[in-house]
C-alpha positions as CSV (number, residue, x, y, z in Angstrom):
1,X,4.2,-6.8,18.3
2,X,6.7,-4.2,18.9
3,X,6.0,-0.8,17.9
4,X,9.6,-0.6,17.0
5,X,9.1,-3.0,13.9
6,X,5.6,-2.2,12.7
7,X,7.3,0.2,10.0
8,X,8.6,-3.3,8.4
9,X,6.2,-5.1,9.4
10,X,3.7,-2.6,7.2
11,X,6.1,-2.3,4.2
12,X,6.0,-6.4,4.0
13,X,2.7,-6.2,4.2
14,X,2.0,-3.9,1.3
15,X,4.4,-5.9,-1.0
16,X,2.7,-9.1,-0.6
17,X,-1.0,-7.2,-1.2
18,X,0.2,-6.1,-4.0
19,X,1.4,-9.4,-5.5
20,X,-2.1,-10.8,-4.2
21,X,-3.6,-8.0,-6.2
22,X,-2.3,-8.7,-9.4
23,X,-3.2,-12.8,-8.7
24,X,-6.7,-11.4,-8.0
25,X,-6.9,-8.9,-11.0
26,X,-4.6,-10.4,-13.7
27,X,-4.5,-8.7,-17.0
28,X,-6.5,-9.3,-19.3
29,X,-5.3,-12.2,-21.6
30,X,-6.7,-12.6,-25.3
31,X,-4.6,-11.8,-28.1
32,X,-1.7,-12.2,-25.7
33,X,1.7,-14.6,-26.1
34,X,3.7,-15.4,-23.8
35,X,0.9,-14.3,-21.3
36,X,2.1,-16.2,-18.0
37,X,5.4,-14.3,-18.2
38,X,3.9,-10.7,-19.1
39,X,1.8,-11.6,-15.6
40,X,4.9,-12.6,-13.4
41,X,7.2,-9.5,-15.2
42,X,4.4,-7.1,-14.3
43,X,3.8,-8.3,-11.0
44,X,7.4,-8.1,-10.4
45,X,7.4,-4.3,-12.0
46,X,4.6,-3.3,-9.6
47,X,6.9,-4.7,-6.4
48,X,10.0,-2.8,-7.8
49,X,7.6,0.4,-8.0
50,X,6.2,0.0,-4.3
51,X,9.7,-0.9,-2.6
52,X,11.5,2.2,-4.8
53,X,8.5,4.7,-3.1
54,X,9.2,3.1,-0.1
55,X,12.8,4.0,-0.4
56,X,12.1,7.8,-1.8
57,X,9.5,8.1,1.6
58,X,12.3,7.2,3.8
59,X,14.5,9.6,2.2
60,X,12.3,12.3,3.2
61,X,13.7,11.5,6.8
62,X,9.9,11.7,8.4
63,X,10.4,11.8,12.1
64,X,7.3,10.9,13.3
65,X,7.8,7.4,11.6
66,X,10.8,7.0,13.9
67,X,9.1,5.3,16.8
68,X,7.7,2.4,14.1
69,X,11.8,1.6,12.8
70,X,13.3,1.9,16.2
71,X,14.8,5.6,15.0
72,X,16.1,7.1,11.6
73,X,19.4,5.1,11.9
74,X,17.3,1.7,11.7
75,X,14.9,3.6,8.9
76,X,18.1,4.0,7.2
77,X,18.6,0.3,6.9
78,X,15.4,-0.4,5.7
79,X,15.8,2.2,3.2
80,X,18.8,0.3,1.7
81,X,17.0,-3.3,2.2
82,X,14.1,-1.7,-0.1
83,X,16.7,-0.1,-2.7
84,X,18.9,-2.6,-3.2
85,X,15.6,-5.5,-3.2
86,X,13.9,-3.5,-6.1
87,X,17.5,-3.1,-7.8
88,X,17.5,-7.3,-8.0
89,X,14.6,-7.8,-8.8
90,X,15.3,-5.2,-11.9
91,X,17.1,-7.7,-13.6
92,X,14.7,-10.2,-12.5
93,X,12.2,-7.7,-14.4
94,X,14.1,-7.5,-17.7
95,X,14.9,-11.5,-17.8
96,X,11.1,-12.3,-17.8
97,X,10.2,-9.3,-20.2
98,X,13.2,-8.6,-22.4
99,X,13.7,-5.0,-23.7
100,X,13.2,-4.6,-27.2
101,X,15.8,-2.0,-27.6
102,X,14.6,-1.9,-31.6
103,X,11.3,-1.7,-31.1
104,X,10.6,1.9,-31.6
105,X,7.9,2.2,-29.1
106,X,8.7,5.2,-26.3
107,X,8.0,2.7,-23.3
108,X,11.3,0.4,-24.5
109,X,13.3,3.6,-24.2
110,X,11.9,5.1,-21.3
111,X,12.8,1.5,-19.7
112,X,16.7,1.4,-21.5
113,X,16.8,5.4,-19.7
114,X,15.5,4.2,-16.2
115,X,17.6,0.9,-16.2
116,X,20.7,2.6,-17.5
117,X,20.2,5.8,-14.6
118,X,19.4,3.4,-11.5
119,X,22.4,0.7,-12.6
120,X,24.7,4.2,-12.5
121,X,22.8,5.6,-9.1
122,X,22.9,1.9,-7.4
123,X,26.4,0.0,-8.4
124,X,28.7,2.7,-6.9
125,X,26.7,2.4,-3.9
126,X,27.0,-1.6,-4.1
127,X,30.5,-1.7,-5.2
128,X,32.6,1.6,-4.3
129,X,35.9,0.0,-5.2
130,X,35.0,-0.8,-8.2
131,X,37.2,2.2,-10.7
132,X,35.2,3.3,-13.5
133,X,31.8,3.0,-10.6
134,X,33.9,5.1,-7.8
135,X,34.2,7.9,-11.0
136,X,31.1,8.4,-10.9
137,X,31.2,9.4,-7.7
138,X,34.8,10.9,-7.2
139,X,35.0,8.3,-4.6
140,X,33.2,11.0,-2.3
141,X,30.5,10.7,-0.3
142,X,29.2,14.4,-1.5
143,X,29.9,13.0,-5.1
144,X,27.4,10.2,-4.2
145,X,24.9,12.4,-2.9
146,X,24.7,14.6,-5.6
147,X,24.3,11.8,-7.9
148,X,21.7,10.1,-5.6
149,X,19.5,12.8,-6.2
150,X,18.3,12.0,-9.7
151,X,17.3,8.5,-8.6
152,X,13.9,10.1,-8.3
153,X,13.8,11.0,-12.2
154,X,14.6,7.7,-13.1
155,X,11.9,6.5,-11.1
156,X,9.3,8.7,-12.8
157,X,10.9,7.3,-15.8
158,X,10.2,3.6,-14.6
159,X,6.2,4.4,-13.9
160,X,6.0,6.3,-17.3
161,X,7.9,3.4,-19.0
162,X,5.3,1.0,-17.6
163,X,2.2,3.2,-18.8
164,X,3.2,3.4,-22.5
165,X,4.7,0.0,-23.4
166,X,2.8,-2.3,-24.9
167,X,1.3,-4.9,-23.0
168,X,-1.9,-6.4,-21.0
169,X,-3.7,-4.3,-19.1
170,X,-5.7,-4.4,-15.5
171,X,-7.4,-1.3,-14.1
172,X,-7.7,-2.3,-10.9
173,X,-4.3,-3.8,-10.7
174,X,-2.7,-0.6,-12.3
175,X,-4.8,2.1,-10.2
176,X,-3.5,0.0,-6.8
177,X,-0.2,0.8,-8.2
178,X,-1.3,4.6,-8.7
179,X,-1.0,4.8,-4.8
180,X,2.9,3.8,-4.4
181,X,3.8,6.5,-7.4
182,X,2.2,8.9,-6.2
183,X,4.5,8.1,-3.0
184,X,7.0,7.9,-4.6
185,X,7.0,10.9,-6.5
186,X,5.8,13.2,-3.8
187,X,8.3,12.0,-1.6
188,X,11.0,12.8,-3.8
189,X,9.4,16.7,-4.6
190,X,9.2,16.8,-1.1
191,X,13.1,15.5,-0.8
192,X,14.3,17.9,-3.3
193,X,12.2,21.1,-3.3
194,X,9.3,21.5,-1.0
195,X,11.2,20.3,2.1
196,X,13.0,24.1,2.4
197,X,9.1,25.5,2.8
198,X,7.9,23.2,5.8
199,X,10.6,24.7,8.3
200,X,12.6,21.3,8.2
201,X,16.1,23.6,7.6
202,X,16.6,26.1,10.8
203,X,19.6,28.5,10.4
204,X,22.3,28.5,13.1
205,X,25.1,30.2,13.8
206,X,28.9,29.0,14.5
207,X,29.6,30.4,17.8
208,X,32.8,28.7,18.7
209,X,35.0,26.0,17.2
210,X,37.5,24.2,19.2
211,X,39.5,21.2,19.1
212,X,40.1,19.0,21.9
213,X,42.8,16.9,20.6
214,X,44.4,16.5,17.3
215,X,42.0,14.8,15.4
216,X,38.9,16.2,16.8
217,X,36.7,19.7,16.4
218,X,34.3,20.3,18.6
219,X,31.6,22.7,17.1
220,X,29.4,25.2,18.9
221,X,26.3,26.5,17.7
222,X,23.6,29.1,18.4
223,X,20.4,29.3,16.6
224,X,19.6,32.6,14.9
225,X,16.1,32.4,16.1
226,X,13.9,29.4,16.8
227,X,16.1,26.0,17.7
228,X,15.6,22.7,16.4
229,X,13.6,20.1,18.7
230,X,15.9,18.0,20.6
231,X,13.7,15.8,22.5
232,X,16.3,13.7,24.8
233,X,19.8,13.2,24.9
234,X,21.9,10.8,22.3
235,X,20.0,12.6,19.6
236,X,21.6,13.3,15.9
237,X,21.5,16.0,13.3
238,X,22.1,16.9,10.1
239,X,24.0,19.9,9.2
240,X,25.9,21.8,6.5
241,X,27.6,25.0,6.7
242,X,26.5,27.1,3.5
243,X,29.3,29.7,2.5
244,X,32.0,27.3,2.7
245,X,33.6,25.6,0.0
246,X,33.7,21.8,0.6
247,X,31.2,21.8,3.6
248,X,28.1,22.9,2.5
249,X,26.9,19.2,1.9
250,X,24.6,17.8,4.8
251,X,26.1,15.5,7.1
252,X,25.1,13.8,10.3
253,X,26.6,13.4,14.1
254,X,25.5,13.3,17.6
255,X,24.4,16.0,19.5
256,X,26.8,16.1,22.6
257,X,25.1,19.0,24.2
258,X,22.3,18.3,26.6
259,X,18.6,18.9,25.1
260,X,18.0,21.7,28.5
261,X,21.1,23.5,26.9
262,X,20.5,26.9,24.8
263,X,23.5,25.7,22.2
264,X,24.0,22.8,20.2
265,X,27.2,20.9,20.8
266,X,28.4,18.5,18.0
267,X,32.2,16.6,18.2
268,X,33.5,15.6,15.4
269,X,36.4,13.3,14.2
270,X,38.6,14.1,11.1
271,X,38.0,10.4,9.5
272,X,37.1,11.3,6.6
273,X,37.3,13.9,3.4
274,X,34.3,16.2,5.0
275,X,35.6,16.0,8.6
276,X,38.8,16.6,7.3
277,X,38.2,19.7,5.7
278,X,35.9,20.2,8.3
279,X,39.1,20.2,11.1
280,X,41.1,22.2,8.6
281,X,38.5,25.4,7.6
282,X,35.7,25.8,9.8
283,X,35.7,29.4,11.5
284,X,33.4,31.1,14.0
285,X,30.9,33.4,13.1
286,X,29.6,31.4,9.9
287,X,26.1,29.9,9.0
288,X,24.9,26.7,9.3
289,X,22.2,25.0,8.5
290,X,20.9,22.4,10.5
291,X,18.1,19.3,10.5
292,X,16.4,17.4,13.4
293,X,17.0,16.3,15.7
294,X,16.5,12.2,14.7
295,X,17.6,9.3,17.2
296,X,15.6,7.0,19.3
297,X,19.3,6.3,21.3
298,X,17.8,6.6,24.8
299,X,19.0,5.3,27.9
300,X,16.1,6.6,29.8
301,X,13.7,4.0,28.6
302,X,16.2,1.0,29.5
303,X,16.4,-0.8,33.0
304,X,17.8,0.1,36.0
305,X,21.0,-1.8,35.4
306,X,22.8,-0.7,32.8
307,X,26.3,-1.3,30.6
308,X,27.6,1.4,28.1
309,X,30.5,1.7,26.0
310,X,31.7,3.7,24.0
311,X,34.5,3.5,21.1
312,X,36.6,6.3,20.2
313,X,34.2,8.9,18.8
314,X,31.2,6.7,19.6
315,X,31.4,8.6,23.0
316,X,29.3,11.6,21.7
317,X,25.9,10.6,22.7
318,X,27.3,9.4,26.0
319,X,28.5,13.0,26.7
320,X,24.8,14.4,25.9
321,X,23.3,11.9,28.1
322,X,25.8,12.6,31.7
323,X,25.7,16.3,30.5
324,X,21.7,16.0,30.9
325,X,22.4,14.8,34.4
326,X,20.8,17.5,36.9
327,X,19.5,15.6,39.2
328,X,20.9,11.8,40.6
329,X,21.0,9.2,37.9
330,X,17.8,7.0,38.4
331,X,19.8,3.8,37.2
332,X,22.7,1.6,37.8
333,X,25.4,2.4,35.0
334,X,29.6,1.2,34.4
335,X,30.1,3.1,31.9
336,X,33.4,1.8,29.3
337,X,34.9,4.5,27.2
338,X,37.6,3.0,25.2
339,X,40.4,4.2,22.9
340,X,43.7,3.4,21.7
341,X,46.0,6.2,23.3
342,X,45.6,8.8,25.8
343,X,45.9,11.6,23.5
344,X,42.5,10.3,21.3
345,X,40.3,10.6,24.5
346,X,38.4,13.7,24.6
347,X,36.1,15.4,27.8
348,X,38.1,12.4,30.0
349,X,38.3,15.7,33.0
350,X,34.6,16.7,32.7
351,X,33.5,12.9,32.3
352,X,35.3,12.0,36.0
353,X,34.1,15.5,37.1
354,X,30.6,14.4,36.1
355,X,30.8,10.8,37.6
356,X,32.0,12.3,41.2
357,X,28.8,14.0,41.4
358,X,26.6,10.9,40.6
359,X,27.6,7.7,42.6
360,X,25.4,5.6,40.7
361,X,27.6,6.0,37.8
362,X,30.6,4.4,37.4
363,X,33.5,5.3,34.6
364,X,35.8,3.0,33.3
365,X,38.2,5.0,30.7
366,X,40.8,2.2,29.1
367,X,43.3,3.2,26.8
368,X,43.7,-0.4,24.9
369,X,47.6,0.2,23.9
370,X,48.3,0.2,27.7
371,X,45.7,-1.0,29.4
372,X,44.7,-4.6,27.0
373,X,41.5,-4.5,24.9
374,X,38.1,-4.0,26.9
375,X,36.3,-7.4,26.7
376,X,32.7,-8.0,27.6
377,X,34.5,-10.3,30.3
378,X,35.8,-7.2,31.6
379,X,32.4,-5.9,32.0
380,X,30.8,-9.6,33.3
381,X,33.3,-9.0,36.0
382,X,32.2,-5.9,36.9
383,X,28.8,-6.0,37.1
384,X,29.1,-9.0,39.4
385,X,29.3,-12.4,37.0
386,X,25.8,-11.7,36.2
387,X,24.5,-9.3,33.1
388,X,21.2,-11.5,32.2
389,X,19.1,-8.3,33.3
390,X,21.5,-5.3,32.1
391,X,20.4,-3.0,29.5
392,X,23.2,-2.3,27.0
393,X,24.3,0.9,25.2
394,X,26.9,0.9,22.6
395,X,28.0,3.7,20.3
396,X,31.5,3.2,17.8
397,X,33.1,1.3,15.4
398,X,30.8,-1.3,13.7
399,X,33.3,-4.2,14.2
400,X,33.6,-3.7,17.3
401,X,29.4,-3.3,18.1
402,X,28.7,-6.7,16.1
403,X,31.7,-8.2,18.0
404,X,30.3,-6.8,22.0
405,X,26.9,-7.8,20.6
406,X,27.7,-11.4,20.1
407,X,29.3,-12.0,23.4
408,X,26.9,-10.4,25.4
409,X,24.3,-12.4,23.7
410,X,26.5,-15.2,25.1
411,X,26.0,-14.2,28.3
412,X,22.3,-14.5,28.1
413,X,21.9,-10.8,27.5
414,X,18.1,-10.8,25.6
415,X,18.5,-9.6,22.5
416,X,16.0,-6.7,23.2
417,X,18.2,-5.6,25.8
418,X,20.9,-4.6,23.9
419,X,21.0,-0.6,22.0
420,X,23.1,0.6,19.6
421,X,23.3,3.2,17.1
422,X,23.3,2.2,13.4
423,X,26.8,4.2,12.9
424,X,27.5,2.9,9.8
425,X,24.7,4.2,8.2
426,X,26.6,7.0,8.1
């Protein structure tokens, strides 16, 4: 088994103990109609509370949980796997065990509350086109954060909805259900308020901002005292910058500094409304606020043949791992840094600088309007017609990952071989 997937493997687990549980302990039947259904709609309740507390733990962003996902980014997909599962099987829920919306028992309205709160929480995250959803949001991703924080109350409202409306009860099935509230719940205290207390936050300061091209800042910072723990290069943080109007929302990117350095380097590309106004505002000598740092993207623990590209922006981790280089690379590496014009390409002098010093590494920078679009034939070629044993390291555009993936896989790449950054779960 690979220690990578035990996280999953565990959360499976624990979802089809709990179904066994209620099978095992079903409630208790006299005097009840219907009593087949009230036993499949609670089971199905019980799921939806165990995957939501899954969901609220992985919010919490627990790094030592990292090496059983594979990293955050891939904790991050499991996170929406879990949300959007317990969303379905909502309306699974409420088909098998309609709400009584005129029954005047609390439960049924502590259910219409907690169906009505997730529905707004979930659907603009589902559907983001969608116009009277994306209002709910502003069609921002700070607008969705700030409304994906109340997702926890509307869980609490879910549990207390299932503890006061009438129906057949089973201690032992109930109590085994105790365990993933109280998960839940702590998680999200944790999430919201106790997080500040534990030292998770650590204050920086903006030393220098610069801008490499026209689309790009490159942001400098200093901690005030202690630093975060950057463990190896092609880490990620989160950071905000308190103080400043628009920015002080947390936000990831890659670390392009090397883990030895005393600063923290982060390059940025103005792609969206943050980074925009990000470009636009930020100043030296400001706070910020920063969180990590999370990533299991690690070239280190791949073979000694390697292949990495990197697409447009996607060349951030890259830069942290040939900045880490002080002594002689201990691997084989062509390294593809792609873009569409010459004037997107940032750090193109230090990169060549860098490779001159390391013979073992090998830069290919292709600028697709001139050069043709980088292929993974391109690469075959290369390497010498043979990639079977090549580690592979991609950072970019998701399109363009899924597209590298499926080729190389062609080219009898294992699929264990082959790293990349969840990007999009940004």
């Amino acid at each position: 088994m690979k220690r990578s997937n035990l996280g999953n493997i565990v959360f499976i687990a624990l979802v089809i103990l709990t179904i066994i549980v209620w099978i095992i302990f079903p409630p208790h039947r006299e005097g009840t109609e219907n009593y087949l259904r009230y036993q499949i709609g609670m089971t199905l309740g019980s799921v939806m509370i165990v995957l939501m507390s899954f969901s609220l733990f992985l919010s919490t962003r627990p790094r030592w949980a990292e090496p059983y996902f594979g990293g955050l980014d891939k904790m991050y997909m499991t996170h929406r796997h879990t949300s959007t599962s317990a969303f379905l099987l909502m309306f699974v829920h409420i088909v098998i065990v309609p709400l009584h919306i005129f029954d005047l028992a609390i439960g049924n309205y502590l259910a219409i509350a907690a169906f009505l709160g997730l529905i707004a929480i979930v659907l603009p995250t589902l559907a983001p086109r969608i116009p009277f959803l994306s209002r709910l949001t502003g069609q921002t991703y700070e607008g969705w954060k700030k409304l994906h924080r109340f997702i926890g109350i509307f869980f609490i409202l879910g549990y207390l909805h299932s503890i006061t409306v009438n129906a057949p009860t089973t201690k032992v099935a109930i109590n085994w259900n105790q365990i993933f509230v109280f998960l839940g719940i702590g998680s999200y205290l944790y999430t919201e308020i106790f997080g500040r207390f534990f030292k998770k936050y650590v204050p920086y300061i903006v030393e220098s901002v610069k801008h490499p091209n026209t689309s790009t800042t490159e942001v400098i910072l200093r901690p005030k005292k202690e630093s975060i723990r950057h463990a190896h290069a092609g880490q990620f943080l989160f950071v905000r910058f308190p103080g400043r109007n628009g920015l002080n929302e947390s936000h990831p990117f890659t670390i392009s500094s090397a883990p030895a350095e005393n600063v923290l380097r982060v390059t940025i590309k103005a792609c969206g409304d943050f980074t925009r106004h990000l470009f636009e505002n930020l100043k030296e000598g400001g706070e910020a606020i920063v969180e990590g740092a999370y990533g299991m993207f690690n070239y280190k623990t791949g073979g000694p043949k390697q292949i990495w590209v990197a697409g447009g922006i996607g060349v951030t981790p890259f830069l942290s791992f040939i900045r880490d280089l002080e002594t002689d690379l201990a691997h084989d590496v062509d390294f593809y840094y792609t873009v569409r014009h010459q004037e997107e390409s940032i750090f193109v002098d230090e990169i060549e600088g860098i490779v001159k010093k390391h013979p073992r590494l090998k830069a290919h920078i292709r600028f697709s309007a001139v050069h043709g679009s980088l292929t993974v034939e391109d690469m075959v070629k290369n390497a010498g017609d043979d990639i079977s044993g090549h580690h592979v390291y991609m950072c970019g555009p998701l399109p363009m990952v899924q597209a590298f993936e499926k080729k190389f896989l062609e080219h009898r790449v294992p699929q264990d071989n082959i790293h990349y950054e969840e990007f999009n779960f940004r």
